[in-house]
C-alpha positions in Angstrom: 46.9 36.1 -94.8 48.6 36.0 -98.1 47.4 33.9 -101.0 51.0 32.2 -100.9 49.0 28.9 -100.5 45.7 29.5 -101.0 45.7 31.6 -103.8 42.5 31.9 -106.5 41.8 28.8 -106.0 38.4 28.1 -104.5 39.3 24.3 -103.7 41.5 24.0 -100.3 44.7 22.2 -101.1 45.3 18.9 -99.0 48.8 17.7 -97.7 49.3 13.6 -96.3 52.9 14.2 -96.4 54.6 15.3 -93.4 58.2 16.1 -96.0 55.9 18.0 -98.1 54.6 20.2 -95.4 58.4 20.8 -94.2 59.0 21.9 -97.7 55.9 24.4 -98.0 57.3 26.1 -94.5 60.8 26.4 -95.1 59.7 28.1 -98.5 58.3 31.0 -96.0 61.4 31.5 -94.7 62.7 34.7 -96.0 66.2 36.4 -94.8 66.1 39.6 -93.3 61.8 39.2 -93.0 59.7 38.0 -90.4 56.8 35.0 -91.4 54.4 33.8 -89.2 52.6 30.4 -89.9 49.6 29.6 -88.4 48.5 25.8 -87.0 44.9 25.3 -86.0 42.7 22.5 -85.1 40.4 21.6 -82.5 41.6 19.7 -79.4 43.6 16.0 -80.2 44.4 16.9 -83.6 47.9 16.8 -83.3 48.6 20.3 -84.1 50.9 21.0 -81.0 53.1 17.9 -82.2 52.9 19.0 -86.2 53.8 22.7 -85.2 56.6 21.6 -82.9 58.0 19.1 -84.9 58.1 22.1 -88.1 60.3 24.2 -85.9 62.5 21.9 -84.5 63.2 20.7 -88.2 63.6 23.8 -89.4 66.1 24.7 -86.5 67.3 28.2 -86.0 65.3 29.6 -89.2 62.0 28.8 -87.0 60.5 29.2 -83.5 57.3 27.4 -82.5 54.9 30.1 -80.0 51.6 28.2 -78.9 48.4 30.1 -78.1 48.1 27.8 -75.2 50.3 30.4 -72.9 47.5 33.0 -72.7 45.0 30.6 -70.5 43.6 32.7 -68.5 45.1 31.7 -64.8 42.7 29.4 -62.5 42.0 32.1 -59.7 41.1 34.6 -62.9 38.9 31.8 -64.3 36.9 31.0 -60.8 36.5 34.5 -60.3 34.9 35.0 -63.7 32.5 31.7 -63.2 34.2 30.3 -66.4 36.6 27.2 -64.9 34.6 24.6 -66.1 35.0 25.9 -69.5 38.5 26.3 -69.5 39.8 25.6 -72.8 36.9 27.9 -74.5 37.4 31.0 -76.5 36.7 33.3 -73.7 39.4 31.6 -71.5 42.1 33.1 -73.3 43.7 36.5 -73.0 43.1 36.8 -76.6 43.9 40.7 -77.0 47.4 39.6 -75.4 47.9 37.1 -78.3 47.1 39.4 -80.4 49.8 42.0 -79.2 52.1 39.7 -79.1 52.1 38.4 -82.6 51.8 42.2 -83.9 55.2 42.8 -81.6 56.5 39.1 -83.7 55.6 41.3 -86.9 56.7 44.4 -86.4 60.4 42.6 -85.2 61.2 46.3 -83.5 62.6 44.5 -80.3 65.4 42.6 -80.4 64.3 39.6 -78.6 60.4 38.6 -78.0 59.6 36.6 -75.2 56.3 34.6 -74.9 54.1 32.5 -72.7 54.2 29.1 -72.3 51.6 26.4 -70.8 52.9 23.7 -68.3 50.1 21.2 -68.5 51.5 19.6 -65.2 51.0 23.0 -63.5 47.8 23.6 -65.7 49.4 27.0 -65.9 50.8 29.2 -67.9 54.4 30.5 -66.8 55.6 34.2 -68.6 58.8 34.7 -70.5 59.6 31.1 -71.5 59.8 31.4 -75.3 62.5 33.8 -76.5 62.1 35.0 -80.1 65.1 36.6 -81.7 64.9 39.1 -84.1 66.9 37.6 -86.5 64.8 34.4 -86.9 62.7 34.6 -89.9 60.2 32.2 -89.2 57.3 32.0 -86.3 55.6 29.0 -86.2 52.2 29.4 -84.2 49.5 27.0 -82.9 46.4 27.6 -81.4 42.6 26.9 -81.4 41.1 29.9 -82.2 43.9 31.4 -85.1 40.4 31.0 -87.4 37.7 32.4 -85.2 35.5 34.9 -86.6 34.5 36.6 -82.6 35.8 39.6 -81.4 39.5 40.4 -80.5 39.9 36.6 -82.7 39.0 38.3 -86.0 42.4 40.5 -86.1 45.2 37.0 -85.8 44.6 36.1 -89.4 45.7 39.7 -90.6 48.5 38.8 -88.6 49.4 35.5 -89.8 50.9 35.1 -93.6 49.0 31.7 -94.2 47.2 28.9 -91.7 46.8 25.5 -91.9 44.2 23.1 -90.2 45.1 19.7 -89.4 42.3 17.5 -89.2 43.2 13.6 -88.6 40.0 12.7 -88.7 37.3 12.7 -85.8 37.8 9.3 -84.6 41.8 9.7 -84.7 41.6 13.1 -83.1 39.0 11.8 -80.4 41.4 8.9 -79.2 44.3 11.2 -79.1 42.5 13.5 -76.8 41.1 10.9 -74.0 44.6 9.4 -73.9 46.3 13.0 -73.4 43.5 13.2 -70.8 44.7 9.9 -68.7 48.1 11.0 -69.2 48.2 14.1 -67.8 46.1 12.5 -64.8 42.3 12.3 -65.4 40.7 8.7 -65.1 39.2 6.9 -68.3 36.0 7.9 -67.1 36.7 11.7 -66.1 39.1 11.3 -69.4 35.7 10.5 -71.9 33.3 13.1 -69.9 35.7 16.1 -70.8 36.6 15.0 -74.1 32.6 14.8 -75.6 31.6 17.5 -73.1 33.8 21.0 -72.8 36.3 19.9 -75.7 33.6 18.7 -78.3 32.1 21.9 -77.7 34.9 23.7 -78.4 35.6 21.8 -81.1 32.7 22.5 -82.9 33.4 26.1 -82.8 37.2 25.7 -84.1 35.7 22.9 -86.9 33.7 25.6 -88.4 36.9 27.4 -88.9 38.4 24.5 -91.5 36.9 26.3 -94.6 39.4 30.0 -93.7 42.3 27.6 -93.7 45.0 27.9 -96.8 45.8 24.6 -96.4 44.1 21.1 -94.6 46.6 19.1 -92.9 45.7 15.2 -92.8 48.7 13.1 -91.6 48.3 9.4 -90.6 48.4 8.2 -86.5 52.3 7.2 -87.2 53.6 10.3 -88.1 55.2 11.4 -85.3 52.1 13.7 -83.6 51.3 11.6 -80.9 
């Protein structure tokens, strides 16, 4: 990552604003170049909502990619013994991530097509994103952009700056059990998941916060839910 954000400093710089945070990524945008910005956050922080709501501001000069389209498929999952933990680090295809931001970077094709994750299938279907060449800005979100494991430890070479939004446990924890009931679990199956697989994994991503350039910390009426 480049110090564009972060630079010397040793203190992580903070942003409540979500104008300000529009600003900081449309000054990424360079014509003719090829930026990516990295979202991350552990699960209910609103990072999905922040990083979609960033490229569809910032209209043709962005295109949001989520991490979320290399789940590993259900049958793959079962067969490894790792269902129950879907959602985890090792559920990904995390070496296909990384080849397809290097393929972002290297902008030698004229159109880049990624993954995306239909949480109604709880799938993830192939060649739904289309990434021109011309657009200067990727915006990218994802749990593990911060992960220091193997395969994880190449994105942030790949990424010119990340931010981690963080809303606050409780905030983040109510956002998650009502995504749960919406997309179909009950209040109780909703609560079980959310302090069970996803606080685990959010214990992982959390101890990512201090690699971030930036710490995103918008209120609950700020357009992420």
């Amino acid at each position: 990552m480049t110090p564009e954000l972060a630079g010397a400093a040793t203190a992580q710089p903070v942003s409540t604003d979500v104008e300000e945070l529009v600003d900081l990524a449309r000054s990424l945008i360079v014509p003719g170049e090829r930026r990516i910005l990295g979202i991350t956050g552990a699960p209910g922080s609103g990072k999905s909502r922040f990083a979609e709501l960033l490229a569809t501001v910032l209209g043709r000069d962005a295109v949001f990619v989520p991490l979320d389209g290399f789940h590993l498929a259900d049958p793959e999952l079962h067969r490894l013994g790792r269902h129950p933990r879907k959602g985890a680090p090792d559920t990904f295809d995390a070496a296909g991530y990384v080849a397809l931001l290097q393929r972002l970077r290297d902008r030698t094709d004229e159109v880049v097509y990624a993954p995306l994750f239909d949480r109604g299938l709880e799938a993830a279907i192939a060649g739904s994103i289309a990434v021109p060449a011309e657009v200067p800005l990727v915006v990218t979100e994802g749990n593990y952009l911060l992960v220091e494991a193997p395969v994880w430890e190449r994105v942030p070479a790949l990424l010119d700056t990340c931010w981690f939004v963080d809303p606050g446990e409780a905030t983040r924890m109510e956002r998650l059990i009502a995504r749960h009931v919406r997309f179909g679990r009950s209040p109780e199956e909703a609560h079980e998941r959310s302090w069970g697989s996803d606080q685990s994994n959010a214990e992982v991503i959390n101890a990512t916060r201090p690699r971030a350039d930036r710490i995103v910390q918008l209120g609950p009426d700020d357009r992420l839910r």
